[in-house]
C-alpha positions as CSV (number, residue, x, y, z in Angstrom):
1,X,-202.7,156.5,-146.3
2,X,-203.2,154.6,-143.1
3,X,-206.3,154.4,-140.9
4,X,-205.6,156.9,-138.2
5,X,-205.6,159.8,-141.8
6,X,-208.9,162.1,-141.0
7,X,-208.1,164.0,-144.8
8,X,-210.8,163.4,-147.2
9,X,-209.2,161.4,-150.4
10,X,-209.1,159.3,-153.0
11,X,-205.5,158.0,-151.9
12,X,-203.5,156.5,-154.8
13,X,-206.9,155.3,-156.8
14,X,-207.1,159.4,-157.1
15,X,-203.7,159.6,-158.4
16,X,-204.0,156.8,-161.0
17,X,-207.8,157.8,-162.2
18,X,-206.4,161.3,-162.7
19,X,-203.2,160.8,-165.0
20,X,-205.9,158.4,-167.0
21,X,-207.8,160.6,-167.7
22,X,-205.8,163.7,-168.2
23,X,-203.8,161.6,-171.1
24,X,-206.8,159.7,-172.3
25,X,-209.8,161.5,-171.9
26,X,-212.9,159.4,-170.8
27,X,-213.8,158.5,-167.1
28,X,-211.2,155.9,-165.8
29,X,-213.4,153.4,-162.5
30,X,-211.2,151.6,-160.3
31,X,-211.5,148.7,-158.4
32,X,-210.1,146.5,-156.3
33,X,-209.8,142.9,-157.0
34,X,-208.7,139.7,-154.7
35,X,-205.7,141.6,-154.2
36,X,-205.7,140.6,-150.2
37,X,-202.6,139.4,-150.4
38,X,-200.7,141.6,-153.0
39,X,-198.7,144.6,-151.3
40,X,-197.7,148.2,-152.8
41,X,-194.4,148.9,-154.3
42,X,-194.0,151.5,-151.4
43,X,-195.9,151.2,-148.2
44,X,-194.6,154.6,-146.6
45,X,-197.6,156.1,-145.4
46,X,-197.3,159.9,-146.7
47,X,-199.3,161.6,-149.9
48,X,-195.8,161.7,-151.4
49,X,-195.8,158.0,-152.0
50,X,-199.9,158.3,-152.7
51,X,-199.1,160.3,-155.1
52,X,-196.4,157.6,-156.7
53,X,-198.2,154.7,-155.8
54,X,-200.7,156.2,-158.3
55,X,-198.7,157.2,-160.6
56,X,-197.7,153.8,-161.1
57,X,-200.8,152.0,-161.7
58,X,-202.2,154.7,-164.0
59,X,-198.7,154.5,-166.0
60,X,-199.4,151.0,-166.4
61,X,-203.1,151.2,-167.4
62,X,-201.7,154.1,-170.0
63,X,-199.2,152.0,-171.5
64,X,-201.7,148.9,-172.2
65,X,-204.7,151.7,-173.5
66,X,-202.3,153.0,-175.6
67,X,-200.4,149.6,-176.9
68,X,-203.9,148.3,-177.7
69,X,-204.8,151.5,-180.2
70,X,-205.2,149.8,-183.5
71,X,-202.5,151.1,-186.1
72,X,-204.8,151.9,-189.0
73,X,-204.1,151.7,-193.2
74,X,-203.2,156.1,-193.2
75,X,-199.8,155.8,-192.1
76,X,-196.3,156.3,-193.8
77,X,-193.2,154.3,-193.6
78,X,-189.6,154.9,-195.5
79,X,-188.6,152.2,-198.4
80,X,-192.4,150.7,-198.2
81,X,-196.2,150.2,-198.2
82,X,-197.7,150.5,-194.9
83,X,-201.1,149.2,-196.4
84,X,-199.6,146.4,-198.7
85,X,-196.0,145.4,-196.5
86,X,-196.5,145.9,-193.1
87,X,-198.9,142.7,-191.4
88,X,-201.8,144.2,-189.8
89,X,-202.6,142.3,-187.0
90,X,-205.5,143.3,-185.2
91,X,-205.7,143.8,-181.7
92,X,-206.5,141.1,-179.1
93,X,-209.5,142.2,-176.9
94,X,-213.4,141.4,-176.7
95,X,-216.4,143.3,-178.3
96,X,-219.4,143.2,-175.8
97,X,-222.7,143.2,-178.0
98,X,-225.6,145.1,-176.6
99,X,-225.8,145.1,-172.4
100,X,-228.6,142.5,-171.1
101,X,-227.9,143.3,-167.6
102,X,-228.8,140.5,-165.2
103,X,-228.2,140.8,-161.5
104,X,-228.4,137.7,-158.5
105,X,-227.1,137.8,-154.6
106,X,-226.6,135.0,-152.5
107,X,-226.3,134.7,-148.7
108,X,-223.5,132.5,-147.9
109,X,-223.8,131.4,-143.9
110,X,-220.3,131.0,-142.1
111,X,-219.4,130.0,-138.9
112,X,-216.6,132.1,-136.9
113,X,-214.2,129.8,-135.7
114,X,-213.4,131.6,-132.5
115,X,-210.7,130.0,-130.8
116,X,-211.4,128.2,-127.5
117,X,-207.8,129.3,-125.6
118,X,-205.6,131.8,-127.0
119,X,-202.8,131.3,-124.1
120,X,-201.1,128.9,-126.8
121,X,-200.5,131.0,-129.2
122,X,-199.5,133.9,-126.8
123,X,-196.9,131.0,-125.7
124,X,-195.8,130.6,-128.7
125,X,-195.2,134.4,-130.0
126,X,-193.3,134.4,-126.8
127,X,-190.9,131.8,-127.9
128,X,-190.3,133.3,-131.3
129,X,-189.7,136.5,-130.3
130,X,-186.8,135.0,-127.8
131,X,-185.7,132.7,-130.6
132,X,-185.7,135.9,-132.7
133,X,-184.1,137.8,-130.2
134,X,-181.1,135.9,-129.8
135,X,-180.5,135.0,-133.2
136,X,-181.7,138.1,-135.4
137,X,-180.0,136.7,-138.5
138,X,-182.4,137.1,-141.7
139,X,-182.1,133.6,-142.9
140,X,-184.0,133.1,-139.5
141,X,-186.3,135.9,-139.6
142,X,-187.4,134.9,-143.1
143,X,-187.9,131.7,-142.1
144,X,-190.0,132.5,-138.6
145,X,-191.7,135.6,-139.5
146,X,-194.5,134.4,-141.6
147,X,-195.6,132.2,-138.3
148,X,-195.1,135.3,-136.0
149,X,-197.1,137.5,-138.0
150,X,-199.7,135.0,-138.2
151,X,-199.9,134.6,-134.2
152,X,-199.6,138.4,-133.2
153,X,-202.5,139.1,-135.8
154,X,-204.4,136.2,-134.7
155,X,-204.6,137.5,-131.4
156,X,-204.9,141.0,-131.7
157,X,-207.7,140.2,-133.5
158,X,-209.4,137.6,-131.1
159,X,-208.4,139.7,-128.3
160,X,-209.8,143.6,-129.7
161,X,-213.7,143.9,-128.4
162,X,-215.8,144.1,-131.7
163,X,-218.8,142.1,-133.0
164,X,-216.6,140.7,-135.6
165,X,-214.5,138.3,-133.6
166,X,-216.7,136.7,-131.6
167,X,-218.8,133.8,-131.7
168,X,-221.4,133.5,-134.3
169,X,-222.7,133.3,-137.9
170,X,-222.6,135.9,-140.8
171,X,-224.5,135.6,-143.8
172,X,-222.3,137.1,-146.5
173,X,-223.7,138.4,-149.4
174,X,-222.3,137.4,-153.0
175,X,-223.2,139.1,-155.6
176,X,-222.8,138.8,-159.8
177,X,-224.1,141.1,-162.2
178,X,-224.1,140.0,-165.6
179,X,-223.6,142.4,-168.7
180,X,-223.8,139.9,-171.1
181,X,-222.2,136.3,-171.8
182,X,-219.1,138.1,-172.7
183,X,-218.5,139.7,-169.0
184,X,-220.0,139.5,-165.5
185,X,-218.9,141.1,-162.5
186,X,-218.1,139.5,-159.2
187,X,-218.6,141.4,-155.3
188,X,-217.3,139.8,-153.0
189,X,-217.4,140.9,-149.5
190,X,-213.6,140.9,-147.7
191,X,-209.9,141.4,-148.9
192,X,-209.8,137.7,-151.3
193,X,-206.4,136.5,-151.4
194,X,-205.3,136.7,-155.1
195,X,-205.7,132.8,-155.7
196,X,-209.5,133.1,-155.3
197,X,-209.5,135.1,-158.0
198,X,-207.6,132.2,-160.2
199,X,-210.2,129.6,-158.8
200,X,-213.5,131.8,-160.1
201,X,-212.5,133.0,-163.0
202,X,-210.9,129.8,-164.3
203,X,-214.3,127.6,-163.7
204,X,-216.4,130.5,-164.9
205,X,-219.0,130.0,-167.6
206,X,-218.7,133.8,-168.7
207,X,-215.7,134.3,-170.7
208,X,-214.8,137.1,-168.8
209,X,-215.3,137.1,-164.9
210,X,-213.9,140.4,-163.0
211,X,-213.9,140.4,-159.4
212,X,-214.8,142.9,-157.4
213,X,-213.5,142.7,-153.5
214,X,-214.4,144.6,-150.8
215,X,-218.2,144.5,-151.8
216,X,-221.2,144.7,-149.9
217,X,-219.3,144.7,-146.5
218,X,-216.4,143.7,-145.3
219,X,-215.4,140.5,-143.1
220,X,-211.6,140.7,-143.2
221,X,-209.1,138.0,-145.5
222,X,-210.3,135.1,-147.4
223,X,-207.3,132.6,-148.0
224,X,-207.6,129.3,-149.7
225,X,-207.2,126.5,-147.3
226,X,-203.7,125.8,-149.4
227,X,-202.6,129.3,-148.0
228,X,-202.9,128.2,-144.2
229,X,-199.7,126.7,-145.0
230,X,-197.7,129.5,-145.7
231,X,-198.9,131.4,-142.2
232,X,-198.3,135.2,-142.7
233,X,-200.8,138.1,-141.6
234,X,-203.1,137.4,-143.6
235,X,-204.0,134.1,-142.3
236,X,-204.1,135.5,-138.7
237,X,-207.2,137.8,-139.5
238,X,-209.1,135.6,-141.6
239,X,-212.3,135.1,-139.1
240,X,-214.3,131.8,-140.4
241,X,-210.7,129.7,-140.8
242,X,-209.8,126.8,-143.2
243,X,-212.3,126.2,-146.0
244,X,-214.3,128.8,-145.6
245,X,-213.2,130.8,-148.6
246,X,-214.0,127.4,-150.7
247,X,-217.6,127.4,-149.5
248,X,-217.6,131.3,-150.8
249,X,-216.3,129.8,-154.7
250,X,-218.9,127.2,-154.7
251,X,-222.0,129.4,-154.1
252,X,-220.4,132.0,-156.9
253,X,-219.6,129.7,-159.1
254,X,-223.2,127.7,-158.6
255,X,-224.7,131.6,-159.0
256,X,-222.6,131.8,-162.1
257,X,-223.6,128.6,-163.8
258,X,-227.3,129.7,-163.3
259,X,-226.6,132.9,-164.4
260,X,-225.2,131.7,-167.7
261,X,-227.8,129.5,-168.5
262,X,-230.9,131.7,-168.0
């Protein structure tokens, strides 16, 4: 649901968590990842589509719980041995031995990079939109769009009183919690574009490294400073601008080494 819903809910995470665990048993946990730049399948903002939205992603989780169940030596096939002719491949997944639970936070300063002038880009909108206007053709809107977006959240954002877009420096808070060397979980604190995930977990010492967004506050979208090229929304409301999300990689990943290693 959108912000301006006043209904206690647990929106589509509700939806999904319930079919889980109606079908599986157990207690299903959601959470969001670096999924600041991945949309929903439907966007219409009504608990119809809550409702499928979650119905979806619980579907999904379902199929992949019950794919993995391991098809054990009892069964009975036609014409043959399911114990002697059948190859019993075991399931891919990871056994984590007994929890040693290790937790570490790190403040990560960052500058906002409030604009000096914002009568540029209001010039700009301005000349898309007429561009726009008198050639609505969606070759043209594809190709324009992910600039306008961009511009009108850009200043929307810089132009709506609030302590966020302003001048200054936050300290954002990073946080890992270990479980063992098999797993450790990531908090980070804003809507990650999904790259960001990519770049942790790929470089992470822990053989499994699940991120966590939207932890311990929230300070808007984290692109990589290769996504300032592809403009879009996204872009527009990230607060601390190009590189910033890279300075947030290296202090994980420096936790995470340390981590590892104690």
């Amino acid at each position: 649901m959108e912000y301006d819903n006043l209904e206690f809910s647990a929106d589509f995470p509700g939806s999904a968590v319930k079919l889980i665990e109606e079908n599986l048993g157990g207690l299903a946990v959601f959470v969001q990842g670096a999924c600041g730049n991945i949309n929903p399948t439907w966007t219409a903002h009504d608990w119809a589509n809550v409702e499928m939205n979650g119905n979806i992603v619980g579907s999904a989780a379902l199929s992949a719980a019950f794919r993995a169940s391991t098809l054990v030596s009892d069964r009975f096939a036609v014409n043959l041995s399911w114990a002697i002719d059948t190859v019993q491949t075991p399931v891919k997944g990871t056994l984590i031995p007994a929890a040693n639970i290790e937790v570490q936070s790190s403040l990560v300063p960052l500058d906002r990079k409030h604009p000096a002038s914002l009568t540029p880009d209001e010039n700009e909108i301005l000349e898309l939109e007429s561009e726009l206007g008198n050639n609505p053709s969606l070759d043209l809107k594809k190709k324009l769009q992910p600039r306008l977006s961009l511009l009108r959240a850009k200043v929307h954002a810089w132009k709506t009183p609030g302590p966020r877009y302003t001048p200054g420096t936050d300290h954002l808070e990073v946080q890992a919690i270990s479980i063992s060397k098999e797993l450790v979980i990531v908090g980070l604190p804003g809507e990650f574009l999904f790259g960001v995930e990519n770049s942790i977990s790929e470089k992470s010492p822990f053989k499994n490294t699940l991120i966590v967004g939207y932890a311990n506050g929230y300070f808007d979208y984290f692109p990589l400073a290769s996504d300032f090229r592809e403009h879009g929304y996204e872009i527009g409301r990230a607060i601390y601008g190009e590189g910033a999300t890279e300075v947030i990689i290296d202090a994980t990943l420096t936790m995470l080494r340390t981590m590892y290693g104690s």
